[in-house]
C-alpha positions, 0 to 999 in steps of 0.5 A: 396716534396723539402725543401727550406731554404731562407734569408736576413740577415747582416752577411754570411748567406750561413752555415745557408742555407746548415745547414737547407739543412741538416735538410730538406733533409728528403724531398728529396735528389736527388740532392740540391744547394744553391745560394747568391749575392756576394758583391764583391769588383770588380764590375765583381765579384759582382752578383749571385753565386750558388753551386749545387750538386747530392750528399747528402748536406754534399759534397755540404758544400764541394764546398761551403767551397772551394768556386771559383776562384774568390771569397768564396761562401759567401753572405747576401742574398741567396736560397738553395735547396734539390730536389726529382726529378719531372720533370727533372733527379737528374742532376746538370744542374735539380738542383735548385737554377735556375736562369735566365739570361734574353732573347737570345741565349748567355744569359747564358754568361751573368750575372744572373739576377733571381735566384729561388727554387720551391717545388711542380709541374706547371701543365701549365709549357709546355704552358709557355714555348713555350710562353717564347722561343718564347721571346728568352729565353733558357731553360738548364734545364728539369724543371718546376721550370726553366720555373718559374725563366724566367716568372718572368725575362720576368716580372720584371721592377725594382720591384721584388716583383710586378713581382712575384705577375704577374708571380704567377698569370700566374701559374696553379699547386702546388708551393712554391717558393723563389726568388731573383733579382741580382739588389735587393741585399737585398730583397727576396720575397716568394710565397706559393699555395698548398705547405708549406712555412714558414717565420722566424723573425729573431732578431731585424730585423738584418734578416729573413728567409723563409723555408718549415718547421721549423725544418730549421731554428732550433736554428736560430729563434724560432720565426714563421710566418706561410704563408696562403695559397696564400700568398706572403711575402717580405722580406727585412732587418729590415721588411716584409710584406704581401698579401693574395691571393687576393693581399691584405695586410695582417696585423700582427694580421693576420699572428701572431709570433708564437714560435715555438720549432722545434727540429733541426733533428740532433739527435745522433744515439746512439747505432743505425747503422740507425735512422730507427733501433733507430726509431723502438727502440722507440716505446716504449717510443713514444707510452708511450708519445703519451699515457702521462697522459691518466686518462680515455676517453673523447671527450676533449683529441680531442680538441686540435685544433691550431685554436680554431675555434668557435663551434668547440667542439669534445663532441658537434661534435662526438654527430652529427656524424653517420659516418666516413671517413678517408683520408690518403697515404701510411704507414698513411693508412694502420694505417686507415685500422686498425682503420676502424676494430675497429670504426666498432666493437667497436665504431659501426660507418660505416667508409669509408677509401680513398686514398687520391689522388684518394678520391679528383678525384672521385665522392662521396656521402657527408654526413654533418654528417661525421666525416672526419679524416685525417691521417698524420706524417707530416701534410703537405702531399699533397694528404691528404691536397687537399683531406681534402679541397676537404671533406670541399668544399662538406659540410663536416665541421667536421675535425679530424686529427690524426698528428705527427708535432702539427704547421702544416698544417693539424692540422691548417686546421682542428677543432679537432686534437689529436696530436701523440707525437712520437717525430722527424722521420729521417728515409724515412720508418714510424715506430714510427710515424705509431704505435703511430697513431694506438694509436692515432686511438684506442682512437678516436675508445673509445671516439665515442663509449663512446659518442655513449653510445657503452663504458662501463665502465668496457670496458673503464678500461679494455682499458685503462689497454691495454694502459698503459701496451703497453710499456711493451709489445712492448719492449718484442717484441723488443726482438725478434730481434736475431730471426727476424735477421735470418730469415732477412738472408733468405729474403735479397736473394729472389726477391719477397716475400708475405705477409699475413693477416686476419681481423684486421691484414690484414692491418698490412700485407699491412704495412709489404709489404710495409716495405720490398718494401720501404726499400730492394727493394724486390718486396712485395705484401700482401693478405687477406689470404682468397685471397690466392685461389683466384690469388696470390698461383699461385706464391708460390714457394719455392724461394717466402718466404711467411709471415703470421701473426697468432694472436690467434683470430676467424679467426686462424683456417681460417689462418691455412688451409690458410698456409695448402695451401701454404706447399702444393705447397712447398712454405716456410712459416714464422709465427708470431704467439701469444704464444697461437696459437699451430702452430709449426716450422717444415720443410718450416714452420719458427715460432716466437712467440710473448711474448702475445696475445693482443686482439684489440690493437695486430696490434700494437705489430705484426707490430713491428717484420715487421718492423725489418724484413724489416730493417735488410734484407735491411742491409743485401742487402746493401741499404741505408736504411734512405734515400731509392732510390726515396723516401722522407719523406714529400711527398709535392707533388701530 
């Protein structure tokens, strides 16, 4: 899940390298670096030069301002990188750039000659490297990505572009890689398979620029190329060119100029002391754009597909359907959870929801006549990608994602999207994007039920006035903050913690643990509150707070004897209860109302107290709350 900034230009193109550093460091940010061909005016001074650092970019736009002692740290052609850790510690010696300098015992002493960035993983890299010592290459790094940049040295005969063809063709794995040769001082030459890679036109054919996302190159060029997978792409001065996965030309029409309006990541905090807190402030307004214009339900608010594929009509396909499954990681499938309540009750549609990763390893029955629905902030999740293919390659034909970024991959490789619309998410811990996919869902829940004959109309105005309403209804949650900030106080002390659900709130417990987990780093677990006999009560004590969540629904009489049971083994309860529910605070019992009960659409609001819990016990424990330790945003690696 690195990110990758990459270019070929006629002025000093290292600010414009670090600055993308800086917007992509959402995608890791254990260590980053950057490297150029410096033309130097002596020719001992001419070559490859790198910075790397296992600080955040902002110290490495230190050392590249300081530059060395021989020579500023500019140049026309150069890589930069910022890396979540895979094989190999957050060390400089792990950082990338790599670079290889040929064969030998004393090659480091040499000039290097490759110089290489990678995101994703080479599941063959232990063959290739006993294969390359055996050449005389040594190894200074833990990486695969070092393995990579010798290949393509071991390769290369006066054509950088011929031995990167040659050496992609050797690797077996997930990668995105970026590379350029000390002989070539204006050429560099991309590669992408399983991972996002992006190629940037610059103006007038003065430059180019390669990236894992488009946020990168934000106010650089809005002007995008979006790479297949398989792809390599030349980049020189004044043209580019391309071939497919059979190594085949690629002609423009292929591989279009898209404009592209990326949002440069650089939003001010306000108010806020972390873009989470302003994040979970919002929602309100997400969830209002996401639901923009919503006049009434229909297949159509489904046809949002990039692709446009031929046929590809959601009246059409949710007509033919009898099922659906749901493919989705982390925060993403906790929202598909929830929605598997409402498909089941509303919609009266069986669906199946998978873990992503474990979905594409396992056998399963596929069924032509389901609708497979992927979830994803990002649309560039590697799990939830390789599942999606994995769905396709069985006969499942019928693709839905439910997407943050409308340019992406997902939303590319599937034939019907509803595009949520909650705008840039900075912080590592999903908030807005995770409410404004439940909005996402609940719509998809009425559009199958009305094309299933399961909506009436008096259900459909009813829903809708639900929606609407959410606005107003998450901003008087919002305004129980001072309340949740004191229980916040109680939990930054303890080392484990439990929450509880019931039903449709089961996920949201789920999605609350795994706040306080992300975030904090306090152990957390979440339960089906009828489970609690079953195991988990055996760790209640008065030193594990444990979090319920009361809605006041059929189950609540249910969830009461479930809190019975957890006072009587002395354990210390905090209940967020509908105004209606008649649970009391009282001795180990801490509750909070919520301003209304809400119905279908009450997982919605109950996350939000969750999410602020989670977000001022961290600052209370004094965790960096945007950027927890060893987590990235865009997990583009399996």
């Amino acid at each position: 899940m690195c990110g990758i900034v990459g270019a070929v230009s006629v002025r000093n193109i290292v600010p414009v390298l670090v600055q993308g550093l800086q917007r992509l460091e959402y995608r890791g940010y254990d260590s980053c670096g950057v490297a150029v061909y410096v033309q130097g005016g002596q020719a001992q001074h001419s070559g490859l030069r790198r910075a790397r650092s296992t600080a955040r970019v902002a110290e490495l736009m230190e050392q590249v301002a300081a530059g060395d002692s021989h020579t500023p740290l500019e140049g026309n052609l150069g890589i930069a990188h910022t890396r979540w850790a895979t094989h190999g510690a957050p060390t400089v010696s792990n950082a990338h750039p790599h670079f290889s300098h040929g064969p030998g015992a004393d090659a480091h002493q040499r000039p290097g000659r490759i110089a290489l960035v990678h995101n994703g993983i080479i599941e063959n890299h232990d063959e290739l490297r006993a294969a390359l010592k055996a050449k005389g290459y040594v190894f200074l790094s833990q990486t695969d990505t070092e393995v990579i940049a010798h290949l393509v040295d071991s390769l290369y005969d006066a054509d950088l572009f011929e031995a990167v063809q040659a050496a992609t063709r050797q690797l077996h794995g997930a990668y995105a890689i970026a590379v350029f040769c000390k002989d070539e001082p204006h050429r560099l030459v991309g590669a992408r398979a399983g991972s996002p890679l992006i190629l940037g036109v610059g103006k007038d054919g003065q430059e180019h620029f390669l990236a894992s996302d488009a946020m990168a190159l934000a106010g650089v060029t809005d002007q995008i190329v979006y790479l297949d997978e398989g792809d390599l792409v030349d980049v020189q001065l004044g043209k580019y060119w391309l071939v497919d996965k059979a190594r085949k030309p690629v002609a423009p029409a292929q591989r279009p100029v898209k404009t592209v309006l990326a949002h440069s990541g650089a939003a001010e905090l306000g108010p806020y002391r972390h873009y989470m807190q302003k994040e979970i402030f919002e929602q309100p307004r997400a969830i209002a754009d996401t639901l923009e214009g919503l006049e009434g339900i229909a297949p159509e608010l489904f046809d949002q597909q990039m692709n446009h594929v031929p046929g590809a009509n959601a009246a059409r396909v949710f007509a033919e359907i009898d099922s659906v499954l749901i493919l989705a990681c982390g925060t993403s499938y906790y929202s598909g959870c929830t929605a598997k309540y409402w498909l089941e009750s509303i919609a009266r549609i069986p669906t199946q929801v998978e873990v992503a990763s474990e979905y594409r390893y396992r056998d399963s029955v596929p069924n032509p006549k389901t609708l497979v629905v992927t979830i994803t902030q990002s649309g560039e999740t590697a799990d939830t990608l390789a599942a999606l293919r994995h769905a396709q390659s069985l006969g499942m034909r019928h693709t839905l994602t439910i997407c943050n970024v409308a340019t992406s991959a997902m939303v590319r490789e599937c034939s019907l999207a509803y595009v949520t619309r909650a705008g840039v998410e900075i912080g590592v811990a999903s908030t807005k994007a995770f409410t404004t996919q439940l909005a996402g869902l609940f719509l998809l829940t009425l559009a199958l039920a009305q094309a299933k004959g399961r909506l009436s109309l008096a259900d459909e105005q009813r829903h809708i006035k639900a929606m609407r309403h959410l606005p107003a209804a998450l901003q008087a949650v919002l305004a129980l903050e001072p309340q949740i900030i004191s229980w916040s106080e109680d939990f930054a002390k303890k080392e484990n913690a439990l929450f509880l659900g019931r039903g449709l709130h089961y996920p949201i417990a789920l999605e609350g643990a795994l706040k306080l987990k992300e975030i904090t780093y306090i152990h957390a677990e979440a339960y089906a509150a009828g489970e609690l006999k079953h195991g988990p009560l055996a760790l209640v004590t008065s030193e594990m707070p444990v979090v319920a969540v009361a809605p006041n629904n059929a189950l609540l009489e249910k969830l009461k004897s479930n809190l019975h049971e957890v006072r009587a083994r002395g354990g210390v309860l905090y209940v967020l209860a509908d105004a209606d529910t008649r649970i009391e605070s009282g001795e180990g019992m801490h509750v909070i109302r919520m301003p209304e009960h809400y119905g279908e659409l009450s997982p919605l609001l109950h996350v939000v107290p969750l999410q602020l819990l989670a977000y001022h016990a961290a600052c209370a424990r004094g965790t960096d709350v945007d950027k927890p330790r060893n987590l990235a945003k865009s997990v583009t690696v399996e």
